[in-house]
C-alpha positions in Angstrom: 27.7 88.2 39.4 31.1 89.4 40.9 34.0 89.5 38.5 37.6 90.3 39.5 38.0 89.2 43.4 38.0 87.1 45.9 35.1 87.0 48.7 35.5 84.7 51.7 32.5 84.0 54.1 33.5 82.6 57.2 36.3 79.9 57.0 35.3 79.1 52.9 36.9 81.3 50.4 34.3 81.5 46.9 36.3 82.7 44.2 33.6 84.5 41.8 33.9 84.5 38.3 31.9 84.8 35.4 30.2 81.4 36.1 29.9 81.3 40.0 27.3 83.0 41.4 27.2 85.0 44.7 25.1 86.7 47.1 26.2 89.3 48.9 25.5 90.2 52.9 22.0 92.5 53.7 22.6 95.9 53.1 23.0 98.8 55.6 20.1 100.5 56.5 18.9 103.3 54.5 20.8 106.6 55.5 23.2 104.6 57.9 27.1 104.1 56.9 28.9 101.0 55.5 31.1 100.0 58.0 34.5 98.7 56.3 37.2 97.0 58.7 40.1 97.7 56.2 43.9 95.3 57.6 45.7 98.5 56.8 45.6 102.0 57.0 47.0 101.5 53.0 43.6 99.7 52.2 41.2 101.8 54.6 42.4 104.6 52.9 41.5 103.2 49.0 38.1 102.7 50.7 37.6 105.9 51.8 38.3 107.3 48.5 35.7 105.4 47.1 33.5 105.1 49.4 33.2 109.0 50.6 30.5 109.5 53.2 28.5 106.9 52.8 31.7 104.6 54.4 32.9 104.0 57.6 36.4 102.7 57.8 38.3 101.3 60.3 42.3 100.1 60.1 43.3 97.3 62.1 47.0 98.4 61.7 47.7 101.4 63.0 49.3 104.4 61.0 53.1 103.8 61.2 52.6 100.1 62.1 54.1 96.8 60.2 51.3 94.2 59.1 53.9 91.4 58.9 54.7 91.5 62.7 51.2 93.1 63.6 49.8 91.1 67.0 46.2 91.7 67.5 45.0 92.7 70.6 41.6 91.0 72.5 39.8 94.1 72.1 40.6 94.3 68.1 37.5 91.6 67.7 35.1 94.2 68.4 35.9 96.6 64.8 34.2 93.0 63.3 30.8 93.8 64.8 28.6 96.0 62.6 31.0 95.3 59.9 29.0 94.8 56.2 32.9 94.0 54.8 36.1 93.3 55.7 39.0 94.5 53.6 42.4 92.6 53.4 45.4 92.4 51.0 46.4 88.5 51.2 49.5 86.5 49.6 50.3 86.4 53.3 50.6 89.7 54.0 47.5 89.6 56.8 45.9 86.3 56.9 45.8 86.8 60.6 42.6 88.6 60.2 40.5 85.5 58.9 41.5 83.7 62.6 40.9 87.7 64.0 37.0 87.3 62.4 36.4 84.0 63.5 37.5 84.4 67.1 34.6 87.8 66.4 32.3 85.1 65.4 32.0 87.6 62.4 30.5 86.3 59.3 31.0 89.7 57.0 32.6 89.4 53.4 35.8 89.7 52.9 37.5 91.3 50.0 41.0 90.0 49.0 42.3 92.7 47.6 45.9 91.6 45.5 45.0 87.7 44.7 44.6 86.5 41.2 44.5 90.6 40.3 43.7 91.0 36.3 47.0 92.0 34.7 49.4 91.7 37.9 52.7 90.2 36.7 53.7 88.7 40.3 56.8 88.6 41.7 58.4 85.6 43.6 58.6 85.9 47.7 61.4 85.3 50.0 59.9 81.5 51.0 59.6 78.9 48.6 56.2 78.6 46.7 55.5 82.2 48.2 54.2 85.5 46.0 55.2 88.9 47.2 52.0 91.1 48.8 53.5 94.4 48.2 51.5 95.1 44.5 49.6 98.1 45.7 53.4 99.9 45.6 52.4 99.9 41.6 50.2 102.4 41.0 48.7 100.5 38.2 48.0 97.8 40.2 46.4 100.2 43.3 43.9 101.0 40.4 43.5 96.8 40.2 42.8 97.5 43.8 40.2 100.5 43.7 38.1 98.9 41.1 37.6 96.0 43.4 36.4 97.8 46.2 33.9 99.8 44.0 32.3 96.5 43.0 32.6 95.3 46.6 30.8 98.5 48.4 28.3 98.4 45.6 27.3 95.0 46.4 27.3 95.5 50.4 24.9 98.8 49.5 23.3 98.4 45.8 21.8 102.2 46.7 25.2 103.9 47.1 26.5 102.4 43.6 26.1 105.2 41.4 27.9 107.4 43.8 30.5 104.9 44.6 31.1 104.2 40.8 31.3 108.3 40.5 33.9 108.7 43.1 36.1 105.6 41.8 36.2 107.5 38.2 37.9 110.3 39.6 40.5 108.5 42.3 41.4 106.0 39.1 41.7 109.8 36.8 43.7 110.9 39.7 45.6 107.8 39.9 46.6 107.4 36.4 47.8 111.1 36.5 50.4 109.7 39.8 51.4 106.3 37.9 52.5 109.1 34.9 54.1 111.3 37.1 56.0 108.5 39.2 57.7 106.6 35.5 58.4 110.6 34.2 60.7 111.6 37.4 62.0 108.1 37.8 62.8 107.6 33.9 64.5 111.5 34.2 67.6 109.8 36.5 70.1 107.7 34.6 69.4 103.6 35.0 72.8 103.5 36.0 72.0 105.3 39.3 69.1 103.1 39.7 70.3 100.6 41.4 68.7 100.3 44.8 68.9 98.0 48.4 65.7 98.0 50.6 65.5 97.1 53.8 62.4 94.7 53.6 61.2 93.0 50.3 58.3 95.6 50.0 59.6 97.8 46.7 59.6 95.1 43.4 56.4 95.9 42.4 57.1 99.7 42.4 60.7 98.7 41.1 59.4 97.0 38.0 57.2 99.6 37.4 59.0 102.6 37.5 62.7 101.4 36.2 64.9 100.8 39.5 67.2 97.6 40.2 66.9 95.8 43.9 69.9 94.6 44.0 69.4 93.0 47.7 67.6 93.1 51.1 68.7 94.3 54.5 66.2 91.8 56.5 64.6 88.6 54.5 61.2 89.0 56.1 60.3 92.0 58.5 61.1 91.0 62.1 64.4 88.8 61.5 67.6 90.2 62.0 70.4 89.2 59.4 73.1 87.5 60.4 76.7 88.9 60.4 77.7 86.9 56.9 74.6 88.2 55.5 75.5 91.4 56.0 78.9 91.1 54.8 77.6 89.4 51.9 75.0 92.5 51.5 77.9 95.2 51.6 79.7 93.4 48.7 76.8 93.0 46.4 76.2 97.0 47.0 80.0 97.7 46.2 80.1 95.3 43.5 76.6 96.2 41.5 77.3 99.9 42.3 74.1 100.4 44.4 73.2 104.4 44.8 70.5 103.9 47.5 69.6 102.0 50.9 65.9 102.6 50.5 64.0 101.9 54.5 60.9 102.9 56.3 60.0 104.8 59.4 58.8 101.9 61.2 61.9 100.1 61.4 65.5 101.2 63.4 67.3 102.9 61.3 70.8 101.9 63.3 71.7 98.5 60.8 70.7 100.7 57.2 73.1 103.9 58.2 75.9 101.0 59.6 75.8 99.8 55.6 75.7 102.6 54.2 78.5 104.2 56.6 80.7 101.3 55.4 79.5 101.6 51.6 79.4 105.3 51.2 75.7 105.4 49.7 73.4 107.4 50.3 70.2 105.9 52.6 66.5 107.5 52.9 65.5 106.2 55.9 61.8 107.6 56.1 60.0 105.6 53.0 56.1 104.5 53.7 55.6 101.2 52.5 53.1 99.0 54.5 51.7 101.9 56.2 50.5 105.3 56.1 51.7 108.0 58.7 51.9 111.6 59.0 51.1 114.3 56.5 52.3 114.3 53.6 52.3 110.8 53.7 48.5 110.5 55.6 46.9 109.2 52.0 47.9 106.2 49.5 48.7 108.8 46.7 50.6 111.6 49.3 52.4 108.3 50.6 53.6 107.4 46.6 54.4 111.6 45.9 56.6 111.3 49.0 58.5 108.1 48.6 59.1 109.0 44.5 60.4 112.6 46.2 62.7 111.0 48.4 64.0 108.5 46.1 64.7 110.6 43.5 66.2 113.0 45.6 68.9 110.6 46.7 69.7 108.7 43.5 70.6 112.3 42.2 
């Protein structure tokens, strides 16, 4: 039985609960790696935590690239061909890999990580009807994410389980430890200087966890521009609500964020890692949370 998560074979998505019944794809052969094609280099890296050296992960999106505007190339349908599971986040954030796998011809599971998560209080999207993706900027809920993949490696390679169920003790230990660390410094600053703009929906999950106020968005979805009203509009909610922050990340242009804040006077952190990983220190899921608590606290100071 599979409890917790969402598999998808093909173009049918089985949701399996505690009454549905699944069977999971032939295991690797003995001694040879589970291959993983993980959407992001967010979700390859949860993987590899788990998975150690029995896994071999591949992300679709490179480091420092944007999953919302990511344009698969031809050549991407070959990571799909020895892979035992595929790894995405959903809610919309990279659906693009279902039509990705069946222009592959690739049959592999497919693990949805953030959908119908146990315990995730989620938060409305920009579009009507529409959830926001970004939950794995909550710790807590990255350990949602981490317990899924154990159960999903351990059913692509029943022989690697106790050592995956090992490792995913320690990361969640290890995680716990961040998610403490993240509300201590956070809850340290005043809630009056908490009051934050981002530059793409991607912080209210790590918002509502760890005590700071979006007061508004620079862009409504990644890739449009705003137009001049809305940015008027913007620069009077930030005067009005008091905002302290313009919170944006390395892979957009920076040019739009300093403009506001020039014309606001707030401070702006420009080098956040949100949808993707990038360089040390922010080359891992928990360096990439260390950093972006660092620079945010830094500023609202």
């Amino acid at each position: 039985m599979r409890r917790g998560f969402i598999l998808i074979w093909g173009a049918v998505t089985v949701l399996c609960g505690a009454v549905v019944g699944c069977t999971p794809s032939a295991s690797p052969t003995s001694g040879s790696a589970v291959h993983v094609v993980a959407t992001t280099t967010v979700f390859a890296d949860l993987v590899a935590q788990v998975g150690g050296d029995r896994v071999s992960v591949r992300s679709l999106v490179p480091a420092g690239g944007e999953p919302h505007t990511f344009d698969p190339r031809p050549s991407d349908v070959t990571a799909f061909a020895d892979a035992d599971l595929v790894v995405m986040n959903g809610l919309g954030l990279d659906d693009w890999v279902v039509d990705l796998m069946s222009d592959a011809g690739s049959d592999a599971p497919v693990l949805v990580l953030a959908e119908d998560l146990p315990g995730a209080d989620y938060i409305a999207g920009n579009e009507a009807g529409s959830v926001n993706p970004h939950l794995w900027l909550n710790v807590a809920y990255a350990i949602g994410y981490v317990n899924r993949i154990e159960t999903a490696l351990a059913d692509a390679d029943p022989t690697g389980a106790d050592g995956y169920a090992e490792r995913a003790v320690r990361y969640r230990a290890e995680l716990t430890d961040l998610d403490d660390r993240v509300r201590s410094e956070m809850a340290a600053i005043p809630a009056t200087q908490r009051r934050v703009v981002s530059f793409h929906d991607a912080f209210p999950y790590y918002a509502a966890a760890y005590g700071l106020e979006v007061v508004g968005t620079v862009v409504e979805s990644a890739g449009q521009d705003p137009s001049a009203g809305q940015v008027i509009a913007l620069i009077d909610d930030i005067r009005r609500a008091g905002v302290s922050v313009i919170l944006s990340e390395r892979q957009f242009p920076a040019d739009l964020v300093e403009q506001i804040a020039a014309e606001t006077g707030v401070q702006v952190v420009t080098d956040l890692y949100s949808d993707s990983l990038g360089d040390p220190p922010g080359d891992s899921y928990t360096g990439m949370i260390r950093w972006d608590t660092e620079r945010i606290t830094e500023a609202l100071q």
